[in-house]
C-alpha positions in Angstrom: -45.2 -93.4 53.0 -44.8 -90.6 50.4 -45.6 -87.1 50.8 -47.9 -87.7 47.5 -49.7 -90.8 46.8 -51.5 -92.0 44.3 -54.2 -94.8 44.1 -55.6 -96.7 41.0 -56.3 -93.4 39.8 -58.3 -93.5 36.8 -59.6 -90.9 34.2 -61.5 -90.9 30.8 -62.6 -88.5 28.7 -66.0 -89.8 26.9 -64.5 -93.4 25.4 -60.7 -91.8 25.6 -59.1 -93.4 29.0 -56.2 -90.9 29.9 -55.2 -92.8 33.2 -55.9 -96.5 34.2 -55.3 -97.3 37.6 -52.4 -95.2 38.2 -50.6 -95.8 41.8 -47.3 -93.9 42.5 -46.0 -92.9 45.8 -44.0 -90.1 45.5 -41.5 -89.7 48.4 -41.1 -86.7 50.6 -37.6 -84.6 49.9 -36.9 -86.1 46.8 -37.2 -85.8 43.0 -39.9 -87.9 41.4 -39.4 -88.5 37.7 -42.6 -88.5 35.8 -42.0 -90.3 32.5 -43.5 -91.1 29.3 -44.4 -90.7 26.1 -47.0 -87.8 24.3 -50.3 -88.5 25.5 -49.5 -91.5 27.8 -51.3 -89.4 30.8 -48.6 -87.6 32.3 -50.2 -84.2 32.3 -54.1 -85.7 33.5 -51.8 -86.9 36.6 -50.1 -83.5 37.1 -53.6 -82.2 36.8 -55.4 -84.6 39.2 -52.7 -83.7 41.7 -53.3 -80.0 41.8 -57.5 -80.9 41.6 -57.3 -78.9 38.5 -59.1 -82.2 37.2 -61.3 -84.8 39.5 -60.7 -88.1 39.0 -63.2 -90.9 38.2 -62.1 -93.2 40.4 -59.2 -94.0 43.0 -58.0 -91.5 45.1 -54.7 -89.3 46.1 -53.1 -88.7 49.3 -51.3 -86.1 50.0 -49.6 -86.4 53.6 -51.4 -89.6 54.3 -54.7 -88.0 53.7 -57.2 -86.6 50.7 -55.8 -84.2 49.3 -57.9 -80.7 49.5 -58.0 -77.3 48.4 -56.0 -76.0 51.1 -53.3 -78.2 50.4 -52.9 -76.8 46.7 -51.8 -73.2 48.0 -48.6 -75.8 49.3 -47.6 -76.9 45.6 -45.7 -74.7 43.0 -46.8 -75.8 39.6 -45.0 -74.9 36.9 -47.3 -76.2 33.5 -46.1 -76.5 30.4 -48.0 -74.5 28.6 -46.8 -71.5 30.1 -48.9 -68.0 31.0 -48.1 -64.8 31.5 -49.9 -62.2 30.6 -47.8 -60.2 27.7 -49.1 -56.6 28.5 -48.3 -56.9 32.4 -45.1 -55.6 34.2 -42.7 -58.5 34.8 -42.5 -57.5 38.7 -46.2 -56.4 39.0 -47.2 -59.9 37.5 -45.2 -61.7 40.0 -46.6 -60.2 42.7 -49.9 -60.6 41.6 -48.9 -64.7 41.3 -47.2 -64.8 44.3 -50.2 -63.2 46.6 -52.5 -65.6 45.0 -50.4 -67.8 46.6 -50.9 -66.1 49.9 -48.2 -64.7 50.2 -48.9 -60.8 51.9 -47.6 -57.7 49.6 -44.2 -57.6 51.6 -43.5 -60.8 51.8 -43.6 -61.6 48.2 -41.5 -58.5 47.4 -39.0 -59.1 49.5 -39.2 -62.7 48.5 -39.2 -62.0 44.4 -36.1 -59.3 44.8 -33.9 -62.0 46.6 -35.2 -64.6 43.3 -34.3 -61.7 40.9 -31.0 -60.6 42.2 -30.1 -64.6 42.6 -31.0 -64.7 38.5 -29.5 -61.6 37.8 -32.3 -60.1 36.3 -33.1 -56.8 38.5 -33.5 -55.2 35.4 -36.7 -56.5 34.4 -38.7 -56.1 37.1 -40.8 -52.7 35.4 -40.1 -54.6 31.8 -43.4 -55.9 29.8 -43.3 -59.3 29.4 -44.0 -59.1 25.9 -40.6 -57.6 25.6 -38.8 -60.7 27.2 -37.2 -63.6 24.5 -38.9 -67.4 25.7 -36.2 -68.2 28.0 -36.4 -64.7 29.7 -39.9 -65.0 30.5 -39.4 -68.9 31.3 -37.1 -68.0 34.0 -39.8 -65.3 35.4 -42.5 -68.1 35.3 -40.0 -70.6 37.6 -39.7 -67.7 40.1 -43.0 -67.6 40.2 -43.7 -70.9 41.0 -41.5 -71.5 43.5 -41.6 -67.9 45.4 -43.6 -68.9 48.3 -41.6 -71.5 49.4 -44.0 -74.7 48.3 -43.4 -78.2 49.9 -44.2 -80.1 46.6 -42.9 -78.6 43.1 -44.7 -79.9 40.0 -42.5 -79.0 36.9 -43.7 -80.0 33.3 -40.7 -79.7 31.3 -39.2 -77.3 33.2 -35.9 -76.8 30.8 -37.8 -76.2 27.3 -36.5 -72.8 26.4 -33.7 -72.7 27.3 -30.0 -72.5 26.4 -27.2 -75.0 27.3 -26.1 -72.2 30.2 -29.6 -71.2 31.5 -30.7 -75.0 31.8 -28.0 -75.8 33.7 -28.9 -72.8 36.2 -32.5 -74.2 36.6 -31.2 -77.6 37.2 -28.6 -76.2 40.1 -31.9 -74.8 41.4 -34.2 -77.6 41.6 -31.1 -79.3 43.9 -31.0 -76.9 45.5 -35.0 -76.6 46.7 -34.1 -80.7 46.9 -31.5 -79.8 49.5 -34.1 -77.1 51.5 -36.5 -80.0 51.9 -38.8 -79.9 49.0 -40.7 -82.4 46.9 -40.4 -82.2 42.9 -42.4 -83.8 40.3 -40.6 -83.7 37.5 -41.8 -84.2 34.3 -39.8 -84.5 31.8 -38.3 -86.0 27.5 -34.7 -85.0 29.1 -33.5 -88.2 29.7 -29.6 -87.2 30.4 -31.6 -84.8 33.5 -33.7 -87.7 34.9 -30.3 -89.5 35.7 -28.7 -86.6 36.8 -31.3 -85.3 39.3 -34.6 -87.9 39.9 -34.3 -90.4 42.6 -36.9 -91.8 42.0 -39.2 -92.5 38.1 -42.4 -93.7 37.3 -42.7 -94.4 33.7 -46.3 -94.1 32.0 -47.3 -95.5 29.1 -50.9 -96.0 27.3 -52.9 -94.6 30.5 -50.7 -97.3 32.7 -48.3 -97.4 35.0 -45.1 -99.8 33.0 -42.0 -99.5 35.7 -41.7 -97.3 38.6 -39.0 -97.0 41.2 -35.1 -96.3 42.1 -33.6 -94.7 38.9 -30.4 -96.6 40.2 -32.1 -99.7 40.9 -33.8 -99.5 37.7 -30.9 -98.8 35.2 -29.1 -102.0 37.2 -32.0 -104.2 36.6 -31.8 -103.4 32.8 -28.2 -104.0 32.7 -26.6 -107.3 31.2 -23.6 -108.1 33.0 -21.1 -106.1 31.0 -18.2 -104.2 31.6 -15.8 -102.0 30.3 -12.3 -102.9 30.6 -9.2 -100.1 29.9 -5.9 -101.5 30.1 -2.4 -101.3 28.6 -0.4 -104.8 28.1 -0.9 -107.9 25.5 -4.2 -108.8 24.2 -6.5 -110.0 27.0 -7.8 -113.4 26.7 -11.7 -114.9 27.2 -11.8 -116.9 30.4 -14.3 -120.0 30.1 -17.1 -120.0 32.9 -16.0 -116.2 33.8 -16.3 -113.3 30.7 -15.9 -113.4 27.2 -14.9 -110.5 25.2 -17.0 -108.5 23.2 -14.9 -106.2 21.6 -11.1 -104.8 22.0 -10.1 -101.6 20.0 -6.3 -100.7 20.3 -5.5 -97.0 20.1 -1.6 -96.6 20.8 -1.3 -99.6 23.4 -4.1 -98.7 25.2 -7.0 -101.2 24.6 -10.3 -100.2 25.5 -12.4 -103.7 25.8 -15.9 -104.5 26.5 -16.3 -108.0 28.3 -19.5 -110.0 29.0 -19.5 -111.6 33.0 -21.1 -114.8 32.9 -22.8 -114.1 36.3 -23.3 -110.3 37.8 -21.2 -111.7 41.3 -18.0 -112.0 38.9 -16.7 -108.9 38.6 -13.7 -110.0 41.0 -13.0 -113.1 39.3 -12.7 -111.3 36.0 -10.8 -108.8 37.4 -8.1 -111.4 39.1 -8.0 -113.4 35.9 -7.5 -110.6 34.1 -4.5 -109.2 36.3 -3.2 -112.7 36.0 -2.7 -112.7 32.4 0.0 -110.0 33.2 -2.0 -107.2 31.6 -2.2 -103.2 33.6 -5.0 -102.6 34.4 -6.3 -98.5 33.9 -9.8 -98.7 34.6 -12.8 -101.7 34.8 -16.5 -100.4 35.6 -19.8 -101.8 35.3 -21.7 -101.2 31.8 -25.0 -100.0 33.3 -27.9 -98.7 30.6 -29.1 -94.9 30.2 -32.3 -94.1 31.2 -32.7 -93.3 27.5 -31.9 -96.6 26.2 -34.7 -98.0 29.1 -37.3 -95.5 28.0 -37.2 -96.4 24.6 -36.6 -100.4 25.3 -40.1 -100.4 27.3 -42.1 -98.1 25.1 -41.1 -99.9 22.2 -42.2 -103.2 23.9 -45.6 -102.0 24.9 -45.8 -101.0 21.2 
């Protein structure tokens, strides 16, 4: 059972259904990819979640119960529309965030100096956030969030912003609140991050749930028995009733081939018939399919 789940959740707005029976179960410790297209009902989930919104029917658990008010002072929630307020200090307005979050005056201090010596942004704390570029304040915002040591983290696209360098940093963070024994949504377009850091994806599309489970298990499902073969030697042969080859480019002597198995439990057949036809081999690996290719492959269908 997961730390968050979620029934046939449904919502409209007048005649506009935002969810349709939505069920998820979100697991405790891990990262929960939230995925889908603009306006397939990511956000009215997020929202439901936090009881920002009520839903019209179904129900969410959190714990193995109804959620409550009480249990939203657990979740950091990072939206992504962000807010601060331009005319504050930076370190006056975190405070202010972080003892809404019950946190006392203290406490969040000592708390928000250990965040803004770890981002190396001291420096700001009497700056007006008015004065800070996106990215500056975006960072601010994530301490924020996660200052008061939440169990579940809800981020809504928590890299836009930010540079190459900066989104890497964020990303070593969220592992590392993984690794201290949080739960993340995370909700995201970035497919190339939902590989490297969600265990688990639910993908939404049209107010409906259209695939949800492990991002591993899913990207094998999707596969189609190809692999990639590197190897130095004469031109490899097909082998009838065990691959066929797809495609062979030379560079130098070293061939870099993809092959096609005829079953997924051949991979040591190919591999033996392969070394039999005298060739060396550098390299042979599974083909599997980015989350990217998925995304689009499903949204495209339900088109």
């Amino acid at each position: 059972m997961g730390l968050i789940q979620c029934k046939n959740v449904s919502k409209s707005f007048g005649e506009k259904v935002a969810l349709d029976k939505v069920s998820v179960d979100i697991p405790e410790g891990k990262i929960f990819g939230l995925l889908g297209p603009n306006g397939a009902g990511k956000t009215t989930l997020i929202r439901i979640i936090n009881r920002i919104t009520i839903p019209n029917g179904g129900e969410v658990l959190f714990d193995g119960r109804p959620i409550t008010q009480d249990d939203v002072e657990k979740i950091g929630y990072l939206p992504e529309e962000r807010g601060l307020y331009r005319k504050m200090k930076v370190g006056e307005q975190a405070m202010y965030f972080a003892q809404l979050k019950g946190m006392s005056s203290r406490e969040a201090a000592q708390e928000l100096k250990k965040w803004f010596v770890r981002f190396g942004i001291e420096s700001w704390w009497n700056k007006k956030v008015e004065e800070l570029s996106k990215g500056m304040a975006q960072k601010v915002q994530f301490i924020t969030t996660v200052v008061h040591k939440p169990s579940l983290l809800i981020l809504d696209e928590p890299f836009s912003g930010f540079d190459p360098v900066n989104a890497q940093v964020i990303r070593e963070e969220i592992l590392r609140l993984k690794a201290e024994g949080a739960t993340i949504i995370l909700s995201t377009h970035n497919m190339e991050s939902v590989e490297e850091l969600c265990d688990n994806i639910a993908l939404i599309n049209k107010s409906r749930v259209v695939i949800t489970g492990g991002v591993d298990e899913i990207r094998h499902q999707y596969g189609n028995n190809n692999v990639e073969l590197i190897y130095t030697g004469s031109l490899i042969s097909p082998v009838t009733g065990v691959f066929s080859v797809l495609s062979d480019q030379d560079d130098a002597g070293r061939h870099t081939a993809v092959l096609a198995l005829d079953s997924a439990n051949d991979s040591n057949n190919a591999l033996k018939e392969i070394i039999a036809q005298g060739v060396i081999v550098n390299s042979f690996k599974e083909l599997v399919p980015r989350m990217n290719d998925i995304f689009i492959k499903l949204v495209t269908e339900e088109e």
